[in-house]
C-alpha positions in Angstrom: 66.8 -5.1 157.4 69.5 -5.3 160.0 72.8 -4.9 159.9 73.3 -8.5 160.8 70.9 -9.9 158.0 73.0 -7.7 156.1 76.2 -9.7 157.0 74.6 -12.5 156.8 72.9 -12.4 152.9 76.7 -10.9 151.8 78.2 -13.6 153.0 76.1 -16.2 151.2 76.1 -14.8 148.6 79.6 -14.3 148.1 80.0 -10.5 148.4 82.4 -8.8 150.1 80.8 -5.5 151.5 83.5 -3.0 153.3 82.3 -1.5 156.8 81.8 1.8 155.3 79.4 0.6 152.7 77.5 -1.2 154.9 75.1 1.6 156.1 74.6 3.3 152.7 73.5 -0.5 151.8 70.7 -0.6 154.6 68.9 2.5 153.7 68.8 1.5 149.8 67.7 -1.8 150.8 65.0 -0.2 153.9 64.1 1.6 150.7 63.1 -0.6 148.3 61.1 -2.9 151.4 59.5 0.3 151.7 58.1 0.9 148.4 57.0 -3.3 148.4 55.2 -2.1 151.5 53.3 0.5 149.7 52.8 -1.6 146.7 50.6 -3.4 148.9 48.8 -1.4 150.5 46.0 -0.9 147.6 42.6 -3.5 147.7 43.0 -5.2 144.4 40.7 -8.2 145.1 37.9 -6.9 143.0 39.5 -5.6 140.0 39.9 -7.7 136.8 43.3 -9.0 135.8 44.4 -7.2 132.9 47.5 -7.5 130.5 48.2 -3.5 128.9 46.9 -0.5 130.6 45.4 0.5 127.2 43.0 -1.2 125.4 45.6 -0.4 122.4 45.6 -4.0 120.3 48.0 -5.1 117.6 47.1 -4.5 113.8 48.3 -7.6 111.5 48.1 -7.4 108.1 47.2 -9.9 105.8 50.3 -11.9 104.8 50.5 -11.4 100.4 53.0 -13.8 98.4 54.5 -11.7 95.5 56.6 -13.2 93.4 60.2 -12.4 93.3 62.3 -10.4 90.4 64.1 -13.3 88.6 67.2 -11.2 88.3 66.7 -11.3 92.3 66.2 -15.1 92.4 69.7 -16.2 90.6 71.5 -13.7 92.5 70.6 -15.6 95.6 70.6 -18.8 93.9 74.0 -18.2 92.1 75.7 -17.6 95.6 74.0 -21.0 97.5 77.1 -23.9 97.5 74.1 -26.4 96.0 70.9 -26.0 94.5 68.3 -28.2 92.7 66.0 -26.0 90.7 65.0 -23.0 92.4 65.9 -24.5 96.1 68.5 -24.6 97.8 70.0 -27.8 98.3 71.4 -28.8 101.9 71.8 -31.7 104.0 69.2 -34.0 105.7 68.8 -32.5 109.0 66.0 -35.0 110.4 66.9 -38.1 111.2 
């Protein structure tokens, strides 16, 4: 990138950039268009796309309902502003 394009992108983007900065800016950015330079330098056309490195998966476990201590259920029941039963009680939300 040039000093000009520089200028330019700073300016458009709203940022003021002192003189002195202006050079240490260049080489970071020269930098990083380096490294997208060598990122494409490989030959990926024949390789499979893949989503993890590993072939690690996920292990789920099988949801189980257990029932809750009814010392457990009144204490959350007993602090709701309205109930009906054992449910809470709120306002229609769907019209």
């Amino acid at each position: 990138m040039l000093k000009e394009e520089l200028e330019v992108t700073a300016f458009f983007a709203r940022i003021d950039i002192k003189e002195d900065e202006k050079e240490k800016y260049l080489a970071d950015i020269n930098k990083m268009f380096n490294y997208v330079e060598v990122l494409q330098e490989p030959d990926v056309m024949g390789l499979k796309p893949t989503t993890h490195v590993t072939e690690l998966r996920n292990v789920w476990r099988e949801d189980i309902v257990k029932p809750s201590p009814r010392d457990v259920i009144d204490q959350m029941l007993n602090s709701a502003p309205s109930k009906e039963g054992t449910f809470y009680k709120i306002k229609k939300v769907v019209v």
